[in-house]
C-alpha positions in Angstrom: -18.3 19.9 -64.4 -17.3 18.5 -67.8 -15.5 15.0 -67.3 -14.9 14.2 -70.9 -13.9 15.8 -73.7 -12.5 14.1 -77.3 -13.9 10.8 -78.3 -13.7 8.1 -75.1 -13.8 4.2 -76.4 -15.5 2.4 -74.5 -18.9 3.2 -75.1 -18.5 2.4 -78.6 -17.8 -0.8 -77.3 -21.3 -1.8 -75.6 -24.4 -0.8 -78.1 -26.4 -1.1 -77.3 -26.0 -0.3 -73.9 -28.6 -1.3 -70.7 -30.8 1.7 -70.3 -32.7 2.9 -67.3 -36.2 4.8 -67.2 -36.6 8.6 -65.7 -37.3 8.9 -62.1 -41.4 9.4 -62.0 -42.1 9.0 -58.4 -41.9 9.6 -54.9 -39.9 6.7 -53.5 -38.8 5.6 -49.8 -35.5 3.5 -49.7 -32.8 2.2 -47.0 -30.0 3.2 -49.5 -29.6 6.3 -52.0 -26.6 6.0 -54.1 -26.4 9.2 -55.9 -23.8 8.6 -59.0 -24.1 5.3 -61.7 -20.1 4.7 -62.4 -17.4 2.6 -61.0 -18.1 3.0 -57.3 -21.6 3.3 -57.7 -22.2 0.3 -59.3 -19.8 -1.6 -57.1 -21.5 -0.8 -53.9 -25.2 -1.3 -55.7 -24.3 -5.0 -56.6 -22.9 -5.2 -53.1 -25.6 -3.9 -51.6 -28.5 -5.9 -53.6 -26.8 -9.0 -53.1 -28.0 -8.7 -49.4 -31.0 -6.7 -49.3 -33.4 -4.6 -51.3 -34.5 -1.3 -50.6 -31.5 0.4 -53.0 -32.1 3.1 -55.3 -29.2 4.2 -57.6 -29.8 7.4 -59.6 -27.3 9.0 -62.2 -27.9 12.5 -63.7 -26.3 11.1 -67.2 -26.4 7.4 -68.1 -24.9 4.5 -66.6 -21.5 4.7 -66.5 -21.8 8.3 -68.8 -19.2 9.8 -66.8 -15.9 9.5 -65.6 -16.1 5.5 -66.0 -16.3 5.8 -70.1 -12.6 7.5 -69.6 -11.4 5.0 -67.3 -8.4 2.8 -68.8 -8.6 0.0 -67.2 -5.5 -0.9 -65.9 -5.6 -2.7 -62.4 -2.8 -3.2 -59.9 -1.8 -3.9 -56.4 0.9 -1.0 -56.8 0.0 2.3 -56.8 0.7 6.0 -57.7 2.4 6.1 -54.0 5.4 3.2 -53.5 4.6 0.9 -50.1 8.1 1.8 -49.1 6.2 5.8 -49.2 3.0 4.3 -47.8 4.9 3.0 -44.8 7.3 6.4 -44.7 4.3 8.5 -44.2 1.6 6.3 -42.5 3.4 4.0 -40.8 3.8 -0.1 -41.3 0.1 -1.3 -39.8 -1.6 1.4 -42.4 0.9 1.0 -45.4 1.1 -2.8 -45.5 -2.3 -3.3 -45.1 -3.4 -0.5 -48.1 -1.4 -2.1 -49.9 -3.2 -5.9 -49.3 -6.6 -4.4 -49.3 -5.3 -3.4 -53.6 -4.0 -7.0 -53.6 -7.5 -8.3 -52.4 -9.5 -5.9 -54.1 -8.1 -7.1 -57.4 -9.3 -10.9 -56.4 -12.4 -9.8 -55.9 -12.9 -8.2 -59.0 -11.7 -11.2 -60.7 -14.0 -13.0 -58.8 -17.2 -10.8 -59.9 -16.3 -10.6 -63.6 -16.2 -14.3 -63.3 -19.4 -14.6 -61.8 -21.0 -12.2 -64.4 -19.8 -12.7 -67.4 -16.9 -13.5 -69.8 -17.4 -10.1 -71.9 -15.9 -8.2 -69.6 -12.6 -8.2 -70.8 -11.0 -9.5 -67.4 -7.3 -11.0 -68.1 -4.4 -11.3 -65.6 -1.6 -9.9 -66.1 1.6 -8.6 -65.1 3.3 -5.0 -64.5 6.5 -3.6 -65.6 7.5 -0.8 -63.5 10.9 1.0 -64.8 13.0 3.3 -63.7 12.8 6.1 -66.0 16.0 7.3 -65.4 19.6 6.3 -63.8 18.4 8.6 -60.6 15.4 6.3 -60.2 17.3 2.8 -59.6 17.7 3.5 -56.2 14.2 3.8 -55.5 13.0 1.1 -57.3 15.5 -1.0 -55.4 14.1 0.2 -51.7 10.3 -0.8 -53.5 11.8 -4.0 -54.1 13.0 -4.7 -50.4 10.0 -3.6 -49.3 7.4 -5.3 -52.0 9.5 -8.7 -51.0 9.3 -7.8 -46.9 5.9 -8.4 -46.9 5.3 -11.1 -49.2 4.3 -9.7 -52.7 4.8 -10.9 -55.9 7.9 -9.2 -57.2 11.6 -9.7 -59.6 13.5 -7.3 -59.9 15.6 -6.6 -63.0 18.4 -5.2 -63.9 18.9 -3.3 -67.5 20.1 -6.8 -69.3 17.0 -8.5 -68.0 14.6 -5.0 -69.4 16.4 -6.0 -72.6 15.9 -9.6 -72.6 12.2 -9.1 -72.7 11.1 -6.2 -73.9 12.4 -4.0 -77.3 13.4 -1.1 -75.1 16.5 -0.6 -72.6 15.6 1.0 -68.8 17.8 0.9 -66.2 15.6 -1.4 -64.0 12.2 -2.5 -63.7 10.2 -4.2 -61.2 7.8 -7.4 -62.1 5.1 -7.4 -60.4 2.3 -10.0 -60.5 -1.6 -10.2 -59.7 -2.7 -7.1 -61.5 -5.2 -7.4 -64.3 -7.5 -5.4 -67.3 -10.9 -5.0 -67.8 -13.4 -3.2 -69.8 -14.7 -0.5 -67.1 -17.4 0.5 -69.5 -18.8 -3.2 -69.4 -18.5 -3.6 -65.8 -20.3 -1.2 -64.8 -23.2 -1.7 -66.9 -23.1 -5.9 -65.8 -22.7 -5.0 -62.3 -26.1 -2.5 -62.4 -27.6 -4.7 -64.3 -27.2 -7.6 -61.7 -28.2 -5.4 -59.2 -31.4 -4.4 -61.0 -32.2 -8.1 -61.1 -31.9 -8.3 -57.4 -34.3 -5.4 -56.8 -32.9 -2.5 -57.0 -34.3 0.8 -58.4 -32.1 2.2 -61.2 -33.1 6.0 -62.3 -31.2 7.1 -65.1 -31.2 11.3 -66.3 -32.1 12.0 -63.2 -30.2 14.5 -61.6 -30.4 15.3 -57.7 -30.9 19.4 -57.0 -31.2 19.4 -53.2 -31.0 17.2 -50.0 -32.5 17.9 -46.5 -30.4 15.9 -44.4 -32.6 14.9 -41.0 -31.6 13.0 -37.7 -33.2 9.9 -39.1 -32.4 10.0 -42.5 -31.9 12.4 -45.7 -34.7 13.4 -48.2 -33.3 14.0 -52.0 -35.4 16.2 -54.8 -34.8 15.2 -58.4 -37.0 15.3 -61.4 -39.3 17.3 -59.4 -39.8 14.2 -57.4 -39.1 13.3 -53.6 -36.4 9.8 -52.7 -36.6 8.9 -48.8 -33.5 7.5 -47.8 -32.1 6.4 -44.2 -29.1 6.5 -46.0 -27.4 8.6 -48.5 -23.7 7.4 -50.2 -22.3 10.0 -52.4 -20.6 7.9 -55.1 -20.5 11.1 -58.3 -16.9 10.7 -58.8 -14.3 14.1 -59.1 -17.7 15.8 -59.0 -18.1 15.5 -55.3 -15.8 19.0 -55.3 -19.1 20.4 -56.3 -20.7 19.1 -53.4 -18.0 20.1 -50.8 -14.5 20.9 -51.2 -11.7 18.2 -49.6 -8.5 19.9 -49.2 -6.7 16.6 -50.0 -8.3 16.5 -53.2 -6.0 17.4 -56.3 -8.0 17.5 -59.5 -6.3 17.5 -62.8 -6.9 16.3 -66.7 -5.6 13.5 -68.1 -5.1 12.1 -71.6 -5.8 8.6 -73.3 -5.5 7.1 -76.5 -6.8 4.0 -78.1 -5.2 2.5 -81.3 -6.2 0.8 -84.2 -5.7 -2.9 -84.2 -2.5 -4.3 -84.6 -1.4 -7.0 -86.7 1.3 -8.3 -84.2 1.7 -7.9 -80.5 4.3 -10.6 -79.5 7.3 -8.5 -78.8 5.1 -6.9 -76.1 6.3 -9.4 -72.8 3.2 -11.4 -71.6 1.2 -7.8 -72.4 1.9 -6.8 -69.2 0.7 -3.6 -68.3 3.5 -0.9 -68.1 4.6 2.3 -66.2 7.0 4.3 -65.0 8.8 6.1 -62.0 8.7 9.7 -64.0 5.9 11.7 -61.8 3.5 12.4 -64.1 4.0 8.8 -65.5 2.8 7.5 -68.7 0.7 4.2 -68.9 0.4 1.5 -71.2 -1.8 -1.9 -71.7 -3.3 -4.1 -74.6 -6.8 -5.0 -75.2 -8.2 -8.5 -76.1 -8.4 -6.9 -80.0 -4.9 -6.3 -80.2 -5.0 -2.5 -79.6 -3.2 -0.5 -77.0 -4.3 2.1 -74.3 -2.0 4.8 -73.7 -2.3 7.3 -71.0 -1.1 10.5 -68.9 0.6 13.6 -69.2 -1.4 14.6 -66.5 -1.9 18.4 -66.1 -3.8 21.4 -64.3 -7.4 21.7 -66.9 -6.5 23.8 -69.7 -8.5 26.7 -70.2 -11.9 25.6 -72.5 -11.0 27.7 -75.8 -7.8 25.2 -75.7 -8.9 22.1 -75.1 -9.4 20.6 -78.7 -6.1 21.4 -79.9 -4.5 20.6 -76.0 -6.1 16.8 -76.9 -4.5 16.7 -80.5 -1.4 17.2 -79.6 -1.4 15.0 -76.6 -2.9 12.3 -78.3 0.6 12.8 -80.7 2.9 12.6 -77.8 1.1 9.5 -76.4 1.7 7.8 -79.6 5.1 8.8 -80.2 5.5 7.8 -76.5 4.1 4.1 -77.2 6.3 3.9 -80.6 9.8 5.0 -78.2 9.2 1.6 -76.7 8.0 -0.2 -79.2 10.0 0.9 -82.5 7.9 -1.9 -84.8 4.9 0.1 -84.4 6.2 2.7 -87.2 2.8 2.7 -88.3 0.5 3.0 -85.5 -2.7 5.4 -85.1 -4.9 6.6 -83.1 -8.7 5.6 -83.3 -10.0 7.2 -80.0 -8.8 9.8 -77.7 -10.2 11.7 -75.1 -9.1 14.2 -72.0 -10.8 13.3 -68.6 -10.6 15.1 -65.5 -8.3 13.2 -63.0 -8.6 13.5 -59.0 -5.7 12.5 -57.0 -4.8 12.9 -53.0 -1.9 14.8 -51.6 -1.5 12.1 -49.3 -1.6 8.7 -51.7 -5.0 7.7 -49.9 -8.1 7.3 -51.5 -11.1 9.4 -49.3 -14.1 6.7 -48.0 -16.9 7.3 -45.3 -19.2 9.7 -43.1 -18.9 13.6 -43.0 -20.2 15.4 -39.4 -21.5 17.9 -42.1 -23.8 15.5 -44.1 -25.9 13.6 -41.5 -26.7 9.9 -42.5 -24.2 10.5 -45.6 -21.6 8.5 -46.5 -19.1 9.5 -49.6 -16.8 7.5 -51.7 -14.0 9.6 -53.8 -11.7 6.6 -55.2 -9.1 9.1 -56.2 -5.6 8.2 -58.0 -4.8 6.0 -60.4 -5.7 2.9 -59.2 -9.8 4.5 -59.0 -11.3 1.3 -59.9 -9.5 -1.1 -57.4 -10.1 2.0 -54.9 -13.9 1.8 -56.0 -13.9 -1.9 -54.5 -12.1 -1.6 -51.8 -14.8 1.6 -50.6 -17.7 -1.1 -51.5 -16.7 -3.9 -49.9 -16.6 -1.5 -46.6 -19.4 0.3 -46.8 -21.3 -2.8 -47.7 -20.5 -4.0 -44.5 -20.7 -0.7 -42.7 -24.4 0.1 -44.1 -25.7 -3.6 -43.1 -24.5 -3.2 -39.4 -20.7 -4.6 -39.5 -18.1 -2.5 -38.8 -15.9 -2.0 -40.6 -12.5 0.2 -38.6 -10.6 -0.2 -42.3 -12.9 3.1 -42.8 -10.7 4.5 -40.1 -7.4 4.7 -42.9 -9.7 6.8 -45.6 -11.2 9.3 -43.2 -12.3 12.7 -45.3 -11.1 14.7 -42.4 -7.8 12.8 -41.7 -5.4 15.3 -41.2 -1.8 14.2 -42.7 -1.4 10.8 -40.9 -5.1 8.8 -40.2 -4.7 7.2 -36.9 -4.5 3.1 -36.8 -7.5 1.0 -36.1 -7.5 -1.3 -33.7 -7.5 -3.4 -36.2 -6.6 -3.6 -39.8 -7.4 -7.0 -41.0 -8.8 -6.7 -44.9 -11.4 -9.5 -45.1 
């Protein structure tokens, strides 16, 4: 599967990056993790933190894949409203997603802190508007519903859009607690923290087969044999390669990256914004004064057309960016890239065991809040692999049907 096409940015933004050596041996573990981005790196500095006996293997480099076209936007909303979330799952499930985001996000905070201050990590704020009239209504029922259950929200009417920002909507929600970060960086601190706490890190080296046994799974790559009891499956949209989930909705997006800009203080707080339109754009700052646009997501163009789908896409995302912000007359591009994008039909990310893969546990943070997703499935399986269960896993099933049955309980630790 090609992830990436264009030019992503972030890589250009660690060089040089951490590298890893070829795998050149037999080896015997407790935990395989087969995939080095967002969610495999997560888990790995969750895991080393308690124990050794973790190999992480990546068929590209560390964070080579889906992570280097990750925008890193993160936010307790997401792609689904809680008022939709409760609609379709029920209260218990919905509400406590939704807190698991809100928590997820702390933690991260928490990590990057702990790592270290390059990673780009700054609170901030969301804007959420109505993209048109029709939408005010639903923004209105997220709003009662945000407030019922004790998140950070203002709503505001089209004045108060004004007030702030150099665009007009018809409403907006405010949300706080979200935050940026530089994915590329984070993933490469958070392997590298977990290398220093033993474990094995195997870069270009791709997995061809597993043997899946009643006491544990036996992976070939590089010609070479890996012993795990356990196996987590953490390769991104590329899982569909491995087995096909039926809830799984896969998809291109596109992103831009601008050049520098002289002057960002019309831009309220530099929140990060988005909108109720379905596909939504997406919009954020960076510490250098640059902005990351994204969206127009669509079904994968066919390969003879993806250069020229990218140029123009890259166009509309600019235009888009200079429709809110008319001072920008002048902006530019300086990266942009097309990435294939997995979503859910049901608004749930897919974490846990499959009766087909014995000993095999999968992570498939899919949506558009894949990096808060990533440490929500790493925080559970942590717990899970090291013999405390977890019954959040319950809400993420891979064979949940269209409503996964509550837990017993649902407290997110």
């Amino acid at each position: 599967m090609i992830l990436n096409s264009g030019n992503p940015a972030w890589p250009h933004t660690l060089k040089p990056a951490p590298e890893y050596p070829v795998l050149d041996q037999d080896l015997d573990c407790d935990f395989l993790i087969v995939g080095g981005g967002m969610s495999g790196a997560m888990l790995a500095y969750k895991l080393a933190e308690r124990r050794e006996g973790i190999v992480l293997i990546d068929k590209r480099n560390i964070g080579g894949g889906s992570t280097s076209a990750n925008t890193g936007l993160l936010q307790n909303s997401n792609d689904k409203s809680l008022a939709s979330m409760i609609h379709t799952f029920g209260q218990d499930i919905g509400v406590a997603f939704y807190k698991s985001c809100e928590r997820s996000i702390r933690q991260i905070r928490e990590i990057c802190a702990k790592l270290s201050p390059e990673l780009e990590f700054v609170p901030r704020s969301s804007l959420y508007f109505a993209s048109s009239e029709e939408d005010v209504q639903v923004l209105q029922e997220e709003y009662r519903t945000l407030k019922q259950y004790d998140f950070q929200v203002e709503y505001w009417d089209k004045q108060k859009v004004e007030t702030h920002m150099p665009f007009t909507k018809p409403a907006a929600l405010y949300t706080y607690g979200d935050a940026e970060v530089n994915p590329y960086r984070l993933v490469h601190a958070l392997v590298e923290s977990a290398s220093g706490h033993g474990a094995k890190i195997f870069e270009h080296t791709e997995a061809v087969h597993f043997e899946y046994g009643e006491h544990g799974v036996t992976c070939y790559a590089n010609g070479r044999k890996i012993r795990a009891n356990k196996v987590i499956f953490s390769m991104g949209y590329e899982t569909q390669e491995l087995k096909k989930d039926k809830n799984a909705v896969i998809n291109v997006s596109y992103a831009v990256l601008t050049k520098p800009l002289d002057d960002l203080s019309g831009w309220h707080e530099r929140c990060l914004i988005w909108e109720t339109a379905r596909p939504y754009l997406y919009m954020r700052t960076t510490p250098d004064n640059r902005i990351v646009a994204g969206g127009l997501d669509e079904s994968p163009p066919a390969p003879e057309k993806r250069e020229g789908r990218l140029m123009h896409q890259s166009e509309v995302l600019i235009r888009e960016i200079q429709k809110l912000f008319p001072a920008y007359s002048r902006l530019e591009a300086d990266y942009a890239w097309a990435s294939i994008f997995g979503t859910t039909h049901d608004g749930l990310p897919m974490v846990g065991p499959h009766p087909d893969y014995p000993n095999c546990y999968f992570i498939e943070a899919y949506g558009g809040n894949g990096t808060v997703y990533c440490m929500i499935a790493a925080d559970l399986l942590a717990d899970e692999l090291t013999g405390l269960p977890r019954p959040e896993l319950n809400m993420f099933s891979l064979q949940r049907s269209s409503k996964p049955s509550p837990s017993d309980s649902l407290t997110i630790r």
